[in-house]
N, C-alpha and C positions, 0 to 999 in steps of 0.2 A: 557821382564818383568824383574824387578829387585826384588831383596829379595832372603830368604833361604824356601827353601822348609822344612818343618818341621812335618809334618803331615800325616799318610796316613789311607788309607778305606781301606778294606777288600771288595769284591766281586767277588763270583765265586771260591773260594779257590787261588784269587790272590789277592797283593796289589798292590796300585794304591796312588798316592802321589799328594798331596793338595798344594796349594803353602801359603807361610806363616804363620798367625799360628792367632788364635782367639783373640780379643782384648784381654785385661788383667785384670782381678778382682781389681777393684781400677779404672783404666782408663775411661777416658770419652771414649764414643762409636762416630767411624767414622759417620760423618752424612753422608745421602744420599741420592740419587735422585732417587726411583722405580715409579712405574706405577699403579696406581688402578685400580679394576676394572670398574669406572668410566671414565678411560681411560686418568685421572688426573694422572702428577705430583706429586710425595709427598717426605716429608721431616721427619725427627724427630719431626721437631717443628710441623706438623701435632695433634702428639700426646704431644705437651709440658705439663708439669703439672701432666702426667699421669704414673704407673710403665707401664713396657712390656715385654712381653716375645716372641721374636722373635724366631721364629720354620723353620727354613733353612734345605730344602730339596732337592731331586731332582727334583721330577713331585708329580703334582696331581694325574697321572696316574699308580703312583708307589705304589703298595699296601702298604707296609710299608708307606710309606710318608701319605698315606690317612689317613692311620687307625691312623696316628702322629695329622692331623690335626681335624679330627673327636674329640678324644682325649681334646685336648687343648681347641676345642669348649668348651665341656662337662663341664671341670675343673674349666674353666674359666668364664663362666656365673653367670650373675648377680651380677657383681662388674665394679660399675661404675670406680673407678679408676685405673683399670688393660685397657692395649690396648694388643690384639691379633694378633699379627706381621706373616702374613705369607710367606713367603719369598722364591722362583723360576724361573727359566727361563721359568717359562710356559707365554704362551700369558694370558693379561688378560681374554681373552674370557673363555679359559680353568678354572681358579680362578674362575670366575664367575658360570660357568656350574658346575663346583663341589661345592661352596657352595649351589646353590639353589637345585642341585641334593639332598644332603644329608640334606635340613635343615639348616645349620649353620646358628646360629645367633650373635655369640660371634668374631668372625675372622675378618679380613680383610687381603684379598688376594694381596699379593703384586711382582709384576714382576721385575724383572731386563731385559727385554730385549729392552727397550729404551737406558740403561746409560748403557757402561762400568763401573767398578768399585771395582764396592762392590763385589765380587766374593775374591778381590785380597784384599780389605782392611780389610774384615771380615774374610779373611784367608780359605773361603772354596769351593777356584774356583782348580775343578778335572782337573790335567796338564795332565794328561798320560788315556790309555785305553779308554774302548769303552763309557764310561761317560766322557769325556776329553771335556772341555767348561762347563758341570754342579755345581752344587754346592754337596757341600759331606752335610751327614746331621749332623747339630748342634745344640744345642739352646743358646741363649743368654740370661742372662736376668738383664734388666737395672731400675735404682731407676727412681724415677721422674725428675732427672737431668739427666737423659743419662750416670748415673754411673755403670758402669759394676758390679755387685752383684756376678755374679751366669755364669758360662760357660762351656759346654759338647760338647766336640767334638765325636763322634757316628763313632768308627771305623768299626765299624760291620755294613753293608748296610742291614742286615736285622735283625737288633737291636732299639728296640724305643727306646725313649730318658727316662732319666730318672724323670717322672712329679713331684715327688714327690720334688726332689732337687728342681724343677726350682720353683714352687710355696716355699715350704720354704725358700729359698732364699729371698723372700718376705713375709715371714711372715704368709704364708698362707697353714693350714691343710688340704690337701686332701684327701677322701677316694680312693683309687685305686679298 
């Protein structure tokens, strides 16, 4: 791999180092190739026309990260021009079983375990410890052009993200 390591997670009372570093506020967002829970391909232009706020975790199975994506349902309901990005190396079957487990109807579960990638160009693929190949948890969040608004890189692995930033980054008041 090429690039600088620039980032790291906290877990366990250790750190642990991400490689590269989150796109840039101002920058167009890398596109990409994940996996739906339809077992579909997808792209950005999937969501073209639309804002989004991508929620980059470890697992579904990871409390934190759940209670990240339960969360984002919640915030994010009932706005047709928001798309709800959610982004792990879980298989889609996993994404699928957690949203019908819990309800969600706002999300869209989204893998990286078809494409290389995005791990490295979203800057939050784990190089070292016993998460090493995961993603560290971030949120992104992009205008309806794929312009990078709003970005939190989540050093504390059992730290949520902050919702409030990532909807006012778009304009949007939430109650917490």
């Amino acid at each position: 791999m090429s690039g600088t390591i620039v980032a790291r997670i906290l877990l366990d009372n250790a750190y642990y180092q991400t490689f590269g570093e989150l796109p840039r506020i101002g920058s167009f967002a890398p596109d990409f190739s994940l996996v739906n829970t339809k077992l579909q391909d997808v792209s950005l232009a999937n969501w073209m026309g639309l804002r989004k706020i991508m929620n980059i975790f470890v697992s579904v199975d990871n409390d934190v990260s759940a209670q990240s994506i339960i969360r984002f349902d919640e915030y994010g309901g009932g706005r047709d021009d928001l798309a709800l990005l959610m982004v792990s190396y879980d298989l889609p079957f996993a994404h699928k079983r957690f949203k019908e487990a819990h309800d969600l109807q706002n999300i869209a579960g989204l893998s990286a375990i078809r494409h290389a990638g995005f791990g490295e160009n979203y800057g939050v693929q784990i190089m070292d410890g016993p998460m090493a190949g995961m993603f560290s948890p971030a949120v992104i969040v992009l205008d309806e052009n794929n312009t990078v608004v709003h970005r939190e890189h989540i050093e504390d692995m059992t730290a949520q993200p902050d919702y409030a930033a990532a909807f006012r980054s778009l304009g949007i008041e939430i109650d917490e």
